[in-house]
Jmol script that loads the backbone (N, CA, C; Angstrom):
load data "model"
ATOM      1  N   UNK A   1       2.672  -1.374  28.365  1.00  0.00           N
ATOM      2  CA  UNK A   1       3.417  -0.600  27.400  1.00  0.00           C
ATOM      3  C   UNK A   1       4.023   0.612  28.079  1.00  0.00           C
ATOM      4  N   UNK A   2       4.966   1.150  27.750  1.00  0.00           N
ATOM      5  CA  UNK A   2       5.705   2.367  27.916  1.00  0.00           C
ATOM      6  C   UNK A   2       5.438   3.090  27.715  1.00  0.00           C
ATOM      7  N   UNK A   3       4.822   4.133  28.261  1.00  0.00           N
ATOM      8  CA  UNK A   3       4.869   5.560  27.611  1.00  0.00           C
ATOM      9  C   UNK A   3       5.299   6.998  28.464  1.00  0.00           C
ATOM     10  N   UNK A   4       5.336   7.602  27.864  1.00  0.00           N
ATOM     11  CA  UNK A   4       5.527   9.154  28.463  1.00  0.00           C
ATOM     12  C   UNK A   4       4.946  10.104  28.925  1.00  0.00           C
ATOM     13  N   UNK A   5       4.986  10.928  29.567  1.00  0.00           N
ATOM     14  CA  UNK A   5       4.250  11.368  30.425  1.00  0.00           C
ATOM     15  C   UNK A   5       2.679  11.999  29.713  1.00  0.00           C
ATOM     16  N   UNK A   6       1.625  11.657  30.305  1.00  0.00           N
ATOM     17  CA  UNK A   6       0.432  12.233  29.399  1.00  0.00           C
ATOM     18  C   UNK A   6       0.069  10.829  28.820  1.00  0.00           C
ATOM     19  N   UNK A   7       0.460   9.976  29.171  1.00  0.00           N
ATOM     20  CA  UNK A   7       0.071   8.576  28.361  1.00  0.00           C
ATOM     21  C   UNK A   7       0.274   8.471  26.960  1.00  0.00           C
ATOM     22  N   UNK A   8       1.650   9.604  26.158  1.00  0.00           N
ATOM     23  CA  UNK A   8       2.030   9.506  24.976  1.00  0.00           C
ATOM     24  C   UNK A   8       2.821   8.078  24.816  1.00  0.00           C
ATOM     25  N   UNK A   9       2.468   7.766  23.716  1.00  0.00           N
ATOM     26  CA  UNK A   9       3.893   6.561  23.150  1.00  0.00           C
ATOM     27  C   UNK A   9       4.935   7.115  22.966  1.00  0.00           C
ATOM     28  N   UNK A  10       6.025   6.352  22.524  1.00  0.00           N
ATOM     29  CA  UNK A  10       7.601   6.481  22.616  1.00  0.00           C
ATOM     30  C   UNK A  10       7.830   7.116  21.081  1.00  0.00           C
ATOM     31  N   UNK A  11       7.428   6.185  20.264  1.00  0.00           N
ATOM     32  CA  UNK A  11       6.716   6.650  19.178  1.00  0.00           C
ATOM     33  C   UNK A  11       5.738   6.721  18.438  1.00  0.00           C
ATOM     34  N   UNK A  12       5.594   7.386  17.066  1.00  0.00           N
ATOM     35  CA  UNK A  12       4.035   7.479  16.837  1.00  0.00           C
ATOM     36  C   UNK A  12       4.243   6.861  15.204  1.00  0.00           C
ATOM     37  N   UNK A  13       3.609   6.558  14.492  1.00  0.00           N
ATOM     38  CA  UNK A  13       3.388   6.462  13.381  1.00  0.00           C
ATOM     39  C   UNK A  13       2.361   6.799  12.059  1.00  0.00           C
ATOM     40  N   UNK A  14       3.022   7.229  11.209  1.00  0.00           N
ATOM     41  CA  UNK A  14       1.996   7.883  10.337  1.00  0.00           C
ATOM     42  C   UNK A  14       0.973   6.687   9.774  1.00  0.00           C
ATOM     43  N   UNK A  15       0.107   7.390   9.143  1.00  0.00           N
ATOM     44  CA  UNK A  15      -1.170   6.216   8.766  1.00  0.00           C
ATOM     45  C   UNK A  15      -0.475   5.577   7.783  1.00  0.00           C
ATOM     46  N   UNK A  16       0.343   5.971   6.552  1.00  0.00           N
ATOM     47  CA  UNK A  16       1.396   5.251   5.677  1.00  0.00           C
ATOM     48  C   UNK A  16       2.128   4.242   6.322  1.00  0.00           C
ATOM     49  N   UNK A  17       2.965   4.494   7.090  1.00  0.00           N
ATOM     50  CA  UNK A  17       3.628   3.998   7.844  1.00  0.00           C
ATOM     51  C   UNK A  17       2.939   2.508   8.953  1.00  0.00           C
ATOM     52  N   UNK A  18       1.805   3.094   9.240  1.00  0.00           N
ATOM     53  CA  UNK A  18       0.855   1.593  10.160  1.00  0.00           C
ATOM     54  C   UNK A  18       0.440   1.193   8.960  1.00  0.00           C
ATOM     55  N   UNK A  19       0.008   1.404   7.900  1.00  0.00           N
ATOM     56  CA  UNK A  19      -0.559   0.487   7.007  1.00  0.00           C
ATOM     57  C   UNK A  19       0.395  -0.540   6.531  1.00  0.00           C
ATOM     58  N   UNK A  20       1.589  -0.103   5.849  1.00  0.00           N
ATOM     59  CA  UNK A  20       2.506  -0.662   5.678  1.00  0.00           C
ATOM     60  C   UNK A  20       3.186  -1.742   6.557  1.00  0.00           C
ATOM     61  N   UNK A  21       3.343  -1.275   8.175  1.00  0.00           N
ATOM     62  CA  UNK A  21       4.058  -2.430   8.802  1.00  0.00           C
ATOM     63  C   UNK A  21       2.704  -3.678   9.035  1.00  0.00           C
ATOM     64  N   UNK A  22       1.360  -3.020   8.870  1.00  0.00           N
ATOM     65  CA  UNK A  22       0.517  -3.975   9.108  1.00  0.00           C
ATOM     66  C   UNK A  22       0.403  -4.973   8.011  1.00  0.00           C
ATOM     67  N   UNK A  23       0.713  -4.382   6.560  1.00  0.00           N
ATOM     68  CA  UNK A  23       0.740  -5.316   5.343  1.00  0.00           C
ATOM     69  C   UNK A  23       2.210  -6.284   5.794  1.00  0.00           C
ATOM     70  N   UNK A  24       3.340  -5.984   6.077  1.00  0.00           N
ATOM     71  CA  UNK A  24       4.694  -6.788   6.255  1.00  0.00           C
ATOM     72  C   UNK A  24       4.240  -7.688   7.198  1.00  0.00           C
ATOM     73  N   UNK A  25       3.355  -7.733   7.989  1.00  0.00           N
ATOM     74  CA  UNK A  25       3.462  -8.344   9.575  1.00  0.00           C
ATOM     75  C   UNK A  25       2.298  -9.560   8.783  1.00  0.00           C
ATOM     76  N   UNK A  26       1.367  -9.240   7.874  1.00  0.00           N
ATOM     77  CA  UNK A  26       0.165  -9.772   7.544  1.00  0.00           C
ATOM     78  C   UNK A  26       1.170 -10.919   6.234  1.00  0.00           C
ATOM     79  N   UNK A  27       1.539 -10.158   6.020  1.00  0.00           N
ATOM     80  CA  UNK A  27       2.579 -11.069   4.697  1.00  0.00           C
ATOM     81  C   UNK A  27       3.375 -12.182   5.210  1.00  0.00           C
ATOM     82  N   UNK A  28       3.971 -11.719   6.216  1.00  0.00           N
ATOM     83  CA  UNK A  28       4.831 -12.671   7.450  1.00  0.00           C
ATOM     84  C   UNK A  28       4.460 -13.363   8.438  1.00  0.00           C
ATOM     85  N   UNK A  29       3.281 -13.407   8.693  1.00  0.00           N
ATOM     86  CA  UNK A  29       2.510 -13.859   9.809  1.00  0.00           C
ATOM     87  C   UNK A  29       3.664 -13.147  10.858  1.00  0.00           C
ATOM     88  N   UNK A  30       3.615 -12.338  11.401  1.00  0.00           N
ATOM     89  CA  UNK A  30       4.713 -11.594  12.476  1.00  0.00           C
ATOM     90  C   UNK A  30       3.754 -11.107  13.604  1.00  0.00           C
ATOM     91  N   UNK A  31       4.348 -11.457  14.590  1.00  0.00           N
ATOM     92  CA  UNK A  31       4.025 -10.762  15.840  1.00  0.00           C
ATOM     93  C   UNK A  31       4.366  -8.947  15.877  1.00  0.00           C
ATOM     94  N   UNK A  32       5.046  -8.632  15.044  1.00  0.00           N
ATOM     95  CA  UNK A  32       5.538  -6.899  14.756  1.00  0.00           C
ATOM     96  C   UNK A  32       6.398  -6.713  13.909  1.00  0.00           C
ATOM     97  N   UNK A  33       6.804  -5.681  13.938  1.00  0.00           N
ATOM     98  CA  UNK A  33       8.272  -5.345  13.126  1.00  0.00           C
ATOM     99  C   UNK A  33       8.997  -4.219  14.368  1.00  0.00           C
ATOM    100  N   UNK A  34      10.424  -5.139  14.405  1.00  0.00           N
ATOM    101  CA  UNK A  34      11.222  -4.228  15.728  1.00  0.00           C
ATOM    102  C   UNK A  34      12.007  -3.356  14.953  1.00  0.00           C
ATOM    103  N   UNK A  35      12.258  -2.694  15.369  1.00  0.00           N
ATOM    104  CA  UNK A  35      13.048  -1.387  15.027  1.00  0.00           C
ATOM    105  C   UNK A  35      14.125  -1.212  16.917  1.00  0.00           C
ATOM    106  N   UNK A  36      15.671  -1.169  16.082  1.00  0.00           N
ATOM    107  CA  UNK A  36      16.993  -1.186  16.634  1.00  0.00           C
ATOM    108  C   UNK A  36      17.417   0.000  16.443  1.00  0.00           C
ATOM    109  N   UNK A  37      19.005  -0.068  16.766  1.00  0.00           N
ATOM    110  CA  UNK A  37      19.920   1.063  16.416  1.00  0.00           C
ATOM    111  C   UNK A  37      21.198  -0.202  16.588  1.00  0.00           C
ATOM    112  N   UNK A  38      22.107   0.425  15.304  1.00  0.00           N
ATOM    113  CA  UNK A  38      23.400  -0.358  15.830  1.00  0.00           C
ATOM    114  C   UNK A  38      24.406   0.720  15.451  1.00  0.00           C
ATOM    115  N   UNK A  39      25.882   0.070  16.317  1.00  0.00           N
ATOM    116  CA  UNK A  39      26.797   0.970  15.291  1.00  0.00           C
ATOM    117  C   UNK A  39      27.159   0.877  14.227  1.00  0.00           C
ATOM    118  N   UNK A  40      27.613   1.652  13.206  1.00  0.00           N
ATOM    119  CA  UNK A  40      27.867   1.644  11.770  1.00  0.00           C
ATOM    120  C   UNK A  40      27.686   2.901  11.071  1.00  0.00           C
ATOM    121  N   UNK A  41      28.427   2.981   9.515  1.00  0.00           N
ATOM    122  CA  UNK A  41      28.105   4.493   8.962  1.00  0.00           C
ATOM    123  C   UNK A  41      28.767   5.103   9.246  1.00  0.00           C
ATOM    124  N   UNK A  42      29.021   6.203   8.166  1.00  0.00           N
ATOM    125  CA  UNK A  42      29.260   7.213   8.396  1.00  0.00           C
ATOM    126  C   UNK A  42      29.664   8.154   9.642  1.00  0.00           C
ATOM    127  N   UNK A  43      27.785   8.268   9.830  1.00  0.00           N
ATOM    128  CA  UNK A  43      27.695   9.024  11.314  1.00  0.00           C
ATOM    129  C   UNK A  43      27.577   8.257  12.527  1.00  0.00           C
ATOM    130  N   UNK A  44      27.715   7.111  12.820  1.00  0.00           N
ATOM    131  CA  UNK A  44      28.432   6.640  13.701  1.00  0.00           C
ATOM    132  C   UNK A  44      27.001   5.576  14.570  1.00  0.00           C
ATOM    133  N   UNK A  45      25.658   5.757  13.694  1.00  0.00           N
ATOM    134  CA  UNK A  45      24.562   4.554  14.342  1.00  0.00           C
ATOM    135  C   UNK A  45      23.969   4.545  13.130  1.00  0.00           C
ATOM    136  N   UNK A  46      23.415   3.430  13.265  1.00  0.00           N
ATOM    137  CA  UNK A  46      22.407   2.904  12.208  1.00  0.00           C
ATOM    138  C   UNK A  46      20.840   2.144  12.409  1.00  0.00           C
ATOM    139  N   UNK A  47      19.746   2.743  12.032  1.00  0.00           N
ATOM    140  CA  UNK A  47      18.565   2.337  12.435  1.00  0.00           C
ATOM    141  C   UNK A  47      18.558   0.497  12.062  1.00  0.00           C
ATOM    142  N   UNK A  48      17.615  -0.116  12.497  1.00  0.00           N
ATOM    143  CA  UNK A  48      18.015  -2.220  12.113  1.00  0.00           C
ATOM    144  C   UNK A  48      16.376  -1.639  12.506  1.00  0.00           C
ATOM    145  N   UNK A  49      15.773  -2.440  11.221  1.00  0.00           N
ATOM    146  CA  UNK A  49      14.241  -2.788  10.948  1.00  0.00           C
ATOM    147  C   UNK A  49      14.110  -4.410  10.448  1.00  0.00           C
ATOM    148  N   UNK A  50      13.607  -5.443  11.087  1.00  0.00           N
ATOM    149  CA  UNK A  50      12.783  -6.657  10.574  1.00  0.00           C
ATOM    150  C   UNK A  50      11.379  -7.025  11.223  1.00  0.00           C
ATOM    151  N   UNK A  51      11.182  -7.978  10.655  1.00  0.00           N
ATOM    152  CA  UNK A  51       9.563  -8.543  11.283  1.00  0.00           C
ATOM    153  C   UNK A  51       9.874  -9.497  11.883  1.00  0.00           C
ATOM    154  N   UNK A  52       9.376  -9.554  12.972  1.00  0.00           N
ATOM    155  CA  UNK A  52       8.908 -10.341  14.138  1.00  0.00           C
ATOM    156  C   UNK A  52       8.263 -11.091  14.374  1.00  0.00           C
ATOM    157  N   UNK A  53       8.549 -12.108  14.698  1.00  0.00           N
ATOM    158  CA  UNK A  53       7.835 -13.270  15.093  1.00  0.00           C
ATOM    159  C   UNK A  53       7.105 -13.386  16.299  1.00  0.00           C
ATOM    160  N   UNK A  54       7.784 -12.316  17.198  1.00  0.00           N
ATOM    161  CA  UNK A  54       7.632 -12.295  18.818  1.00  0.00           C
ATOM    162  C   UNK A  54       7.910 -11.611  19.772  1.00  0.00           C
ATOM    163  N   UNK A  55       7.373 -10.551  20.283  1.00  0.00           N
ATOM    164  CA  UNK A  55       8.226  -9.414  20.861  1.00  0.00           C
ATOM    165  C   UNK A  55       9.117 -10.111  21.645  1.00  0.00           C
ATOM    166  N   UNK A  56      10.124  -9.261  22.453  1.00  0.00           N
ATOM    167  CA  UNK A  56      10.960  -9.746  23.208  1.00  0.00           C
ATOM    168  C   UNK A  56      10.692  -9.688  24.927  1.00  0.00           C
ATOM    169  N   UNK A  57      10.974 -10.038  25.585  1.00  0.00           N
ATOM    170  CA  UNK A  57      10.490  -9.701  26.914  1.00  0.00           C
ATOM    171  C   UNK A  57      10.927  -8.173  27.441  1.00  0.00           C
ATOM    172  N   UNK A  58      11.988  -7.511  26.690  1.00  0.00           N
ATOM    173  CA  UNK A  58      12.419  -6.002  27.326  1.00  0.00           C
ATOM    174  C   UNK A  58      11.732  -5.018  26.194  1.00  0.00           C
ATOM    175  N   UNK A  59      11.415  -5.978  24.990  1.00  0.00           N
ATOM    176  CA  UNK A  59      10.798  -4.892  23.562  1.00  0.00           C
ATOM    177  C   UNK A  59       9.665  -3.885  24.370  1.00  0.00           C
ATOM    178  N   UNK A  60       9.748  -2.722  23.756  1.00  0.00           N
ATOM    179  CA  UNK A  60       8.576  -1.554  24.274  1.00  0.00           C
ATOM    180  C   UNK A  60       7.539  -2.097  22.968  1.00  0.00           C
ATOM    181  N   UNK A  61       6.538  -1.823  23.229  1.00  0.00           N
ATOM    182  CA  UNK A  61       5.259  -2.763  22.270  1.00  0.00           C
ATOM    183  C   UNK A  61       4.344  -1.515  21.940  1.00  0.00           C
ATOM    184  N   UNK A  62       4.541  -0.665  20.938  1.00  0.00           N
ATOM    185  CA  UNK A  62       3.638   0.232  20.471  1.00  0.00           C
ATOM    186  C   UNK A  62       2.491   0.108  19.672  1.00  0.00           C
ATOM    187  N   UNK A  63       1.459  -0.067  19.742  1.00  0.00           N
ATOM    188  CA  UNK A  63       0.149  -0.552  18.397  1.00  0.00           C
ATOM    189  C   UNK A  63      -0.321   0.751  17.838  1.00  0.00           C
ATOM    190  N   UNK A  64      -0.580   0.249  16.645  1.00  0.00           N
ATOM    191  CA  UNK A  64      -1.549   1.869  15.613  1.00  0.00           C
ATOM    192  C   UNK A  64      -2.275   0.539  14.953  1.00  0.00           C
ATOM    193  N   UNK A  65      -3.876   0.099  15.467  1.00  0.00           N
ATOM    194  CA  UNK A  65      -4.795  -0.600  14.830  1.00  0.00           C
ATOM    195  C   UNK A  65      -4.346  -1.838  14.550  1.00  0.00           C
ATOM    196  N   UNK A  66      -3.894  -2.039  13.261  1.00  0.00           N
ATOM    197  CA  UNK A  66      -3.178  -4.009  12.940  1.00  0.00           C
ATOM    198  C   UNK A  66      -1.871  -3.401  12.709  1.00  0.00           C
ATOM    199  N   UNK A  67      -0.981  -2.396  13.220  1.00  0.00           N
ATOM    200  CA  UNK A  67       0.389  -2.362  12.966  1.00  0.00           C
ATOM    201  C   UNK A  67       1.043  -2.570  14.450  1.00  0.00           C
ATOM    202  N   UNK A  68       1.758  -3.342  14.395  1.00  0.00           N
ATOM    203  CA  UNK A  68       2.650  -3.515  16.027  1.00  0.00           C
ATOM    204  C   UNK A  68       3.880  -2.873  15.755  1.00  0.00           C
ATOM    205  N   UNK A  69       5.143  -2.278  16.322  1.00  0.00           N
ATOM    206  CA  UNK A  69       6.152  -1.974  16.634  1.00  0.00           C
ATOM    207  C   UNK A  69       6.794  -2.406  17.829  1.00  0.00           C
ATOM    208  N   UNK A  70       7.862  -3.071  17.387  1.00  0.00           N
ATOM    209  CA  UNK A  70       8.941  -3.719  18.868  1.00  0.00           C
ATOM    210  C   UNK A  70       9.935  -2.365  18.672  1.00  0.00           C
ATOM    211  N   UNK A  71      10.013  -1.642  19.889  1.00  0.00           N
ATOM    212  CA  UNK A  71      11.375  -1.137  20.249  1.00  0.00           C
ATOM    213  C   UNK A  71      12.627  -2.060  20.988  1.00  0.00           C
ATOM    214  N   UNK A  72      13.223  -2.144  20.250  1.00  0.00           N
ATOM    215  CA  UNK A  72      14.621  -3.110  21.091  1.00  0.00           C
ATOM    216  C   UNK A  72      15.372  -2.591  22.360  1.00  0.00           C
ATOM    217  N   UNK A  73      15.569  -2.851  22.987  1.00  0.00           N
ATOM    218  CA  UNK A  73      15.918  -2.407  24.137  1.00  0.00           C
ATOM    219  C   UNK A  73      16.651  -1.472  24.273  1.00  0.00           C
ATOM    220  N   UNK A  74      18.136  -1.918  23.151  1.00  0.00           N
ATOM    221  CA  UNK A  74      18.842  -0.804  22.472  1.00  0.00           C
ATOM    222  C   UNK A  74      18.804   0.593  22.196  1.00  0.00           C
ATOM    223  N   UNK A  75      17.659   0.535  21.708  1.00  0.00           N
ATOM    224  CA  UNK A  75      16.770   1.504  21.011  1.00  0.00           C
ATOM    225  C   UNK A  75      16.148   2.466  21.547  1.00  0.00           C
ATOM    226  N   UNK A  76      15.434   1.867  22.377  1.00  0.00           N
ATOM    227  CA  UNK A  76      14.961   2.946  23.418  1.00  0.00           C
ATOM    228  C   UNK A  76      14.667   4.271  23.811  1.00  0.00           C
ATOM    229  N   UNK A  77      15.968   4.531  24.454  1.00  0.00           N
ATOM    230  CA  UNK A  77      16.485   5.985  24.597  1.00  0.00           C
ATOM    231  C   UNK A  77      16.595   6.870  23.779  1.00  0.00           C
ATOM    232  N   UNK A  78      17.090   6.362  22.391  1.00  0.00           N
ATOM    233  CA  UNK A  78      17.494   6.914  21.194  1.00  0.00           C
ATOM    234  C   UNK A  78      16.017   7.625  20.504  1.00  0.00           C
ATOM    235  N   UNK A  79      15.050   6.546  20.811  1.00  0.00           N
ATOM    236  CA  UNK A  79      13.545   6.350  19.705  1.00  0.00           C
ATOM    237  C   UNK A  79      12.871   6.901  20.695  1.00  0.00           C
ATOM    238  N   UNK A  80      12.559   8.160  21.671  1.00  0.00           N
ATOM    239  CA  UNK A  80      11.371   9.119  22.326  1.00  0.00           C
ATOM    240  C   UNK A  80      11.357   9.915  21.358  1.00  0.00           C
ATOM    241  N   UNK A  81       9.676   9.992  20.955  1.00  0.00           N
ATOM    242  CA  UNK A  81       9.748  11.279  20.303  1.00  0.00           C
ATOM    243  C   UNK A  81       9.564  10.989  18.884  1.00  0.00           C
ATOM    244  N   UNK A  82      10.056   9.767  18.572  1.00  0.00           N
ATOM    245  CA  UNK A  82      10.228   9.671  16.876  1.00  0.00           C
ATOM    246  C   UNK A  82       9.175   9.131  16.333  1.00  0.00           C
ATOM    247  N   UNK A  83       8.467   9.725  14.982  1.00  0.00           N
ATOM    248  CA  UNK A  83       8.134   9.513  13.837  1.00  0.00           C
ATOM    249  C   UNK A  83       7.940   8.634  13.288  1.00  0.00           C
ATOM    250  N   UNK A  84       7.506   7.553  12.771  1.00  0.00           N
ATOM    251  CA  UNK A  84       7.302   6.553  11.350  1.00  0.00           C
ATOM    252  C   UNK A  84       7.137   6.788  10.582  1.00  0.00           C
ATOM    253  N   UNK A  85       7.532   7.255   9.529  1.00  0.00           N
ATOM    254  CA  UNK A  85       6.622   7.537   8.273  1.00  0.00           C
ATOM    255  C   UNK A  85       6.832   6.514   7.099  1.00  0.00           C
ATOM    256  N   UNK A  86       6.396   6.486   5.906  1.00  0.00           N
ATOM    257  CA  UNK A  86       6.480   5.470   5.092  1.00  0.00           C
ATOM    258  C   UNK A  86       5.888   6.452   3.511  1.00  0.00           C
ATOM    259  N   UNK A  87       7.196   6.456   3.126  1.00  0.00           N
ATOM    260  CA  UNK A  87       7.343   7.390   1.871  1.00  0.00           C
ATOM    261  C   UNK A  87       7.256   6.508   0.401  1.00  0.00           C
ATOM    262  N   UNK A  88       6.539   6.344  -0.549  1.00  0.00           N
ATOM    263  CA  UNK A  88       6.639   6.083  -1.837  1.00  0.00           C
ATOM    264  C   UNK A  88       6.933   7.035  -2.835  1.00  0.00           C
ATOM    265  N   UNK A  89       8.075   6.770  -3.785  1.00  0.00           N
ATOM    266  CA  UNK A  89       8.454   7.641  -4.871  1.00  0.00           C
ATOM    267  C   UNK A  89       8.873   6.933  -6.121  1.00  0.00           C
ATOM    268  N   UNK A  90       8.894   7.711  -7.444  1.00  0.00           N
ATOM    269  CA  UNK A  90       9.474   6.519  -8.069  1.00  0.00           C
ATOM    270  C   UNK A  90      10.575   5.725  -8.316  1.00  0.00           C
ATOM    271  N   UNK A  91      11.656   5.868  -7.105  1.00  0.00           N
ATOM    272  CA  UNK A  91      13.040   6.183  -7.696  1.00  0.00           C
ATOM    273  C   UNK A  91      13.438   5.333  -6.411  1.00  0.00           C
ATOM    274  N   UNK A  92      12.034   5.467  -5.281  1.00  0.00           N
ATOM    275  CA  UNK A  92      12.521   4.577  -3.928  1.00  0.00           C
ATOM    276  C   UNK A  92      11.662   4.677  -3.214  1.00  0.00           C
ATOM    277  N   UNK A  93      11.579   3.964  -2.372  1.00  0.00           N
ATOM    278  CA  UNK A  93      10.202   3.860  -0.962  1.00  0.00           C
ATOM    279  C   UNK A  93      10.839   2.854  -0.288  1.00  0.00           C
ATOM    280  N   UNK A  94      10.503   3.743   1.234  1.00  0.00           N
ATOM    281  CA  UNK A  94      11.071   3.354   2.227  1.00  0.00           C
ATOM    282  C   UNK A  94      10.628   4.113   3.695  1.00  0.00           C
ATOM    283  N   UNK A  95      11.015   3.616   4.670  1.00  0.00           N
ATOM    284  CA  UNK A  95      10.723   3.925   6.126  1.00  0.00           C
ATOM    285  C   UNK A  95      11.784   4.794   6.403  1.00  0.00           C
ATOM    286  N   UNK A  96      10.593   6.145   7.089  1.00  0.00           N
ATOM    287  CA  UNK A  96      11.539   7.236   7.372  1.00  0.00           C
ATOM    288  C   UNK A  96      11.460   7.741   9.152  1.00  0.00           C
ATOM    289  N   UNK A  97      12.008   8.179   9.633  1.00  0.00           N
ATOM    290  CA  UNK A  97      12.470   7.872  10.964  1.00  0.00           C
ATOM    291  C   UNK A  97      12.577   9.726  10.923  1.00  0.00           C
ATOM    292  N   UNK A  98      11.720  10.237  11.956  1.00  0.00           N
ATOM    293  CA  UNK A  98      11.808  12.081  12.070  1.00  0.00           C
ATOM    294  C   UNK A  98      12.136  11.837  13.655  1.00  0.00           C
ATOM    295  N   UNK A  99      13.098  11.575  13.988  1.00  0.00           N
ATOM    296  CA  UNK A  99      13.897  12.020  15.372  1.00  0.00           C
ATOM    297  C   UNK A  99      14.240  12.736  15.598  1.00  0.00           C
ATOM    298  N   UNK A 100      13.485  13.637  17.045  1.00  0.00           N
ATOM    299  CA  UNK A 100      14.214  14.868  17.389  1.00  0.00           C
ATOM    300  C   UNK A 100      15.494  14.456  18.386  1.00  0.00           C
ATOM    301  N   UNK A 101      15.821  13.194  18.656  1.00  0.00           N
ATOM    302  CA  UNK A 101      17.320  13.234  18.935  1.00  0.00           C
ATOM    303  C   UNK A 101      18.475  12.909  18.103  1.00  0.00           C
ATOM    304  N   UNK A 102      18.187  13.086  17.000  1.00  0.00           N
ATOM    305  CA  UNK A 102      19.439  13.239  15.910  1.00  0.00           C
ATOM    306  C   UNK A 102      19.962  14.434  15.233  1.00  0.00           C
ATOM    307  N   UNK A 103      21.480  14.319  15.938  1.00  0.00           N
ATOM    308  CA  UNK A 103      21.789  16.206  15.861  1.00  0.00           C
ATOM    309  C   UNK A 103      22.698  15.722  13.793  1.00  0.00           C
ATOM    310  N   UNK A 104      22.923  15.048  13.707  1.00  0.00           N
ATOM    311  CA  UNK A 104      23.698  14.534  12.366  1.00  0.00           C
ATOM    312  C   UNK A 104      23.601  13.378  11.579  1.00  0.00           C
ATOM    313  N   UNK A 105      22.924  13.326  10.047  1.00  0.00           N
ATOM    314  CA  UNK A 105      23.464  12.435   9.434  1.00  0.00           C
ATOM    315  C   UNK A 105      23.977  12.353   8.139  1.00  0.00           C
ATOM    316  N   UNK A 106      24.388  11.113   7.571  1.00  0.00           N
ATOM    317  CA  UNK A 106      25.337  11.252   6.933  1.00  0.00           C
ATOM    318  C   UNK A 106      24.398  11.687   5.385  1.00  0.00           C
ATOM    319  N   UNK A 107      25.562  11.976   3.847  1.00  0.00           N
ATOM    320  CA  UNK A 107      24.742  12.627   3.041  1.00  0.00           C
ATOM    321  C   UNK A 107      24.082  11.215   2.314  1.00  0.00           C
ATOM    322  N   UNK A 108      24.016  10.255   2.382  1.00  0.00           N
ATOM    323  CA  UNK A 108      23.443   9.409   1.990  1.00  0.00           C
ATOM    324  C   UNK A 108      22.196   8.759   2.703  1.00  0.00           C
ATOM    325  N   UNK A 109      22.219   9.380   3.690  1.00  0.00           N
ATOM    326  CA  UNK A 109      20.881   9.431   4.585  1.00  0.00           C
ATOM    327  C   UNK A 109      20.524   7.710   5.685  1.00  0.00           C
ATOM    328  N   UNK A 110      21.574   6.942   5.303  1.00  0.00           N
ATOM    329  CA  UNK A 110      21.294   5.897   6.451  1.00  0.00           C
ATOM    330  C   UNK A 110      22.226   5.570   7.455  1.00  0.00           C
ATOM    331  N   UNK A 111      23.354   6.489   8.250  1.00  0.00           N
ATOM    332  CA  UNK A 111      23.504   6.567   9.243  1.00  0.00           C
ATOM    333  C   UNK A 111      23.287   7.652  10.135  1.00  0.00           C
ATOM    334  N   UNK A 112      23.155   7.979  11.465  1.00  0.00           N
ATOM    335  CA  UNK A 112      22.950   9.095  11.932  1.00  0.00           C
ATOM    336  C   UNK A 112      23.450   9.226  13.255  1.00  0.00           C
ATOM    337  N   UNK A 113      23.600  10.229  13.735  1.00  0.00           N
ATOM    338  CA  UNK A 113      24.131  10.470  14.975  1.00  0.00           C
ATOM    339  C   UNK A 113      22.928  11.187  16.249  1.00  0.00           C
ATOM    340  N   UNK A 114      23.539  10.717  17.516  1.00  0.00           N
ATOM    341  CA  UNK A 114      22.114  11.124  18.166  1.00  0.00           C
ATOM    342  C   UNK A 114      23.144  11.856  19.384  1.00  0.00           C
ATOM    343  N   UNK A 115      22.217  12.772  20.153  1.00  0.00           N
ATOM    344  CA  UNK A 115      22.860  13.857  20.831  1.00  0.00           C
ATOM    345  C   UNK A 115      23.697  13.067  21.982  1.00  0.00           C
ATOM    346  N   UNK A 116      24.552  13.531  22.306  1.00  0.00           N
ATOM    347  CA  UNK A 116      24.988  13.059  23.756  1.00  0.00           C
ATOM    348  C   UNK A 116      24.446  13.124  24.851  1.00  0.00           C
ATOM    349  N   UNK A 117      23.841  12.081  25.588  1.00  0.00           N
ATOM    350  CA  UNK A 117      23.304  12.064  26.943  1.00  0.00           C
ATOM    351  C   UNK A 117      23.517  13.173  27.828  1.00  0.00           C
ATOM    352  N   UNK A 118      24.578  13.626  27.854  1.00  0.00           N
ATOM    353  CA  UNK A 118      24.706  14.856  28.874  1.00  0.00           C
ATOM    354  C   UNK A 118      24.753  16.171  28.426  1.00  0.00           C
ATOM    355  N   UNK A 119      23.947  16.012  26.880  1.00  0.00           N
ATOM    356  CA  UNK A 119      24.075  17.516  26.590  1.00  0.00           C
ATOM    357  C   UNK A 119      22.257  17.521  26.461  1.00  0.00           C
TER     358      UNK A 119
END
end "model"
wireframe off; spacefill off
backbone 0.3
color backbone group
């Protein structure tokens, strides 16, 4: 597995958040749930979440107990540092993403922009 210096992961996930991908993965019989970035939106990327059947041979492979996470290769660079969380409300629940490399996103909250490499 990948990690950062200090033997941190790439990312971390809240206990909401591992419970949850561990219920999707248990529901699916899944090898994980990968988490992407594509272009799209507003602000110009868009996070891509499904369950997995199988990591990939370049996927970064993060565990929290029975929750797996595939980082896509894509992804990577973008996802040091970031967050999982897993929010319930009554109005919506969903997977929330606290990246400290996202300088912008949009007001509807599912595209975002991430800093420029050379800044």
């Amino acid at each position: 597995m990948f990690a950062l210096p200090g033997d941190k992961p790439p990312v971390t996930m809240t206990p909401a958040a591992a419970q949850q991908i561990a219920r999707l993965m248990a529901r699916e019989g899944a090898a994980g749930f990968r988490i992407g970035v594509k272009k799209g939106g507003c602000a110009g990327m868009e996070y891509t979440m499904e369950v997995a059947q199988e990591a990939g041979p370049m996927d970064i492979v993060v565990e929290d107990g029975a929750a797996r996470v595939l980082i896509a290769p894509m992804a990577q660079m973008f996802m040091i540092g970031t967050e999982i969380d897993y929010e319930s409300g009554l109005l919506e629940s969903g997977f929330k993403f606290r990246n400290p490399n996202v300088v912008e996103s949009c007001g509807c909250g599912e595209s975002i922009k991430f800093k420029d490499a050379d800044s």
